[in-house]
N, C-alpha and C positions, 0 to 999 in steps of 0.2 A: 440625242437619244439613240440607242441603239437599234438600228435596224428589227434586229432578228428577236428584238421583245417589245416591239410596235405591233400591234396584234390587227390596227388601222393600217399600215403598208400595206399598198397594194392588194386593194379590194376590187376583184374582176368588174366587169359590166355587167347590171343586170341584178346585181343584186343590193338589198336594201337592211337597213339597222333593224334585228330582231328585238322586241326588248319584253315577248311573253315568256311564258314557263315559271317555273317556282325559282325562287331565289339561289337552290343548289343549284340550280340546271344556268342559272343564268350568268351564275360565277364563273364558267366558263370562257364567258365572252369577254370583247363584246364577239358577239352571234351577226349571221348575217344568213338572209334565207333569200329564195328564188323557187317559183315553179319548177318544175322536173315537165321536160316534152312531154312525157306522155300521163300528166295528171296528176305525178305523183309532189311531193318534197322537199327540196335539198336545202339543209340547216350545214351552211359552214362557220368553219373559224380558224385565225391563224394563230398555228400553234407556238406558245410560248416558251418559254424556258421555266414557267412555272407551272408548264400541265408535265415537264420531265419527268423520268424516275432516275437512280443514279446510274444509269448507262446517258441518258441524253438523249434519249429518248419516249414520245409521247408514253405514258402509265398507263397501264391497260385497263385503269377504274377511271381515267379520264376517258378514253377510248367508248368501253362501255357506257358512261353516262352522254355521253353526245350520242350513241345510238339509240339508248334507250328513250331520252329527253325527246329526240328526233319523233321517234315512233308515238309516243304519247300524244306527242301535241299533230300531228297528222292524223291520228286516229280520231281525234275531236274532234276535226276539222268535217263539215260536210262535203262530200255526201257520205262518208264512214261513218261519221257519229252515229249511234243506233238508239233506236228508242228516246232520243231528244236529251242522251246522256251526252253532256259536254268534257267528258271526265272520262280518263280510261286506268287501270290501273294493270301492270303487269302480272301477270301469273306464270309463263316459265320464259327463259331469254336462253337461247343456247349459242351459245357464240364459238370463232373460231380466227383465231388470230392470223391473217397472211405475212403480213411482213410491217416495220419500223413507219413510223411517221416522225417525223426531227422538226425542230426550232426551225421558224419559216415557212413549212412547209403549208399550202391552202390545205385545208383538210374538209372535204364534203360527206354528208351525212344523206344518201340516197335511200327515201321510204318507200313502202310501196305495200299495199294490201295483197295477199295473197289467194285469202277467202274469208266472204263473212258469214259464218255461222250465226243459226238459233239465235244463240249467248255468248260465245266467244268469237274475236277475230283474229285470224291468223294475219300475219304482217314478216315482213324481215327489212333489213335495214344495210347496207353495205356502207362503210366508210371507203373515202378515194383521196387520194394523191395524182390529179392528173385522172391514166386511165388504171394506175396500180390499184390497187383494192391492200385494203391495210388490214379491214377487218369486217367479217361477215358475222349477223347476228340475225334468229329469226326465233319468233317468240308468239304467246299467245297474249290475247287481253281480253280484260274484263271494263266492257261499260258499265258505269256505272251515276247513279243519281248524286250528286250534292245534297 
């Protein structure tokens, strides 16, 4: 098997097999999550050769859905879920791409609340390579009931 499309190579310490979210989000994986020190998140994965675009490099709607995916499922999570909504849905995501993620590369999905409103929660979300940052995303949600 190919090293660099083993998505199982070398999985840090500390971190364990994710296997929640919607079947999009999970396609990604497999997933692997861990606390964040200070409370927060971090959903990784290693990047395939089938999350590329044709540079060979991670797709920036892979990109996007590991951040977004990230954010959702932390915002369920207590003590952010609100109102006893186990379910968030997005309402704007504004992102800004820093730099490449490639084949191999660990790629961690850093969330974090930024404020919770009334009715909506502010959140953002930084992907990383090491201590590079690949891509910044911060966005509103909506709890909401099942």
């Amino acid at each position: 098997m190919d090293p660099a499309n083993d998505a199982s190579s070398g999985v840090p310490d500390g971190y364990t097999l994710f296997e929640h979210g919607g079947p999009y989000f999970r396609a990604l994986g497999p997933l692997y999550t861990r606390p964040a020190a200070a409370g927060g998140l971090i959903v990784s994965v290693r990047v395939k050769a089938a999350h590329t675009n044709p540079l060979g490099i991670a797709h920036g709607g892979m990109l996007l859905t590991l951040a977004d995916g990230t954010l959702g499922i932390y915002l369920s999570q207590a003590p952010h879920a609100q109102r006893g909504a186990h379910v968030t849905v997005t309402t704007t995501l504004n992102s800004e791409f820093l730099s490449a993620a490639h084949v191999g590369d660990w790629l961690e999905a850093h969330a974090r609340v930024r404020r919770n409103g009334r009715r909506i929660v502010f959140a953002e979300c930084t992907l990383r390579v090491g201590e590079r940052e690949v891509l910044h995303t911060s966005g509103t949600f909506l709890p909401i009931d099942r």
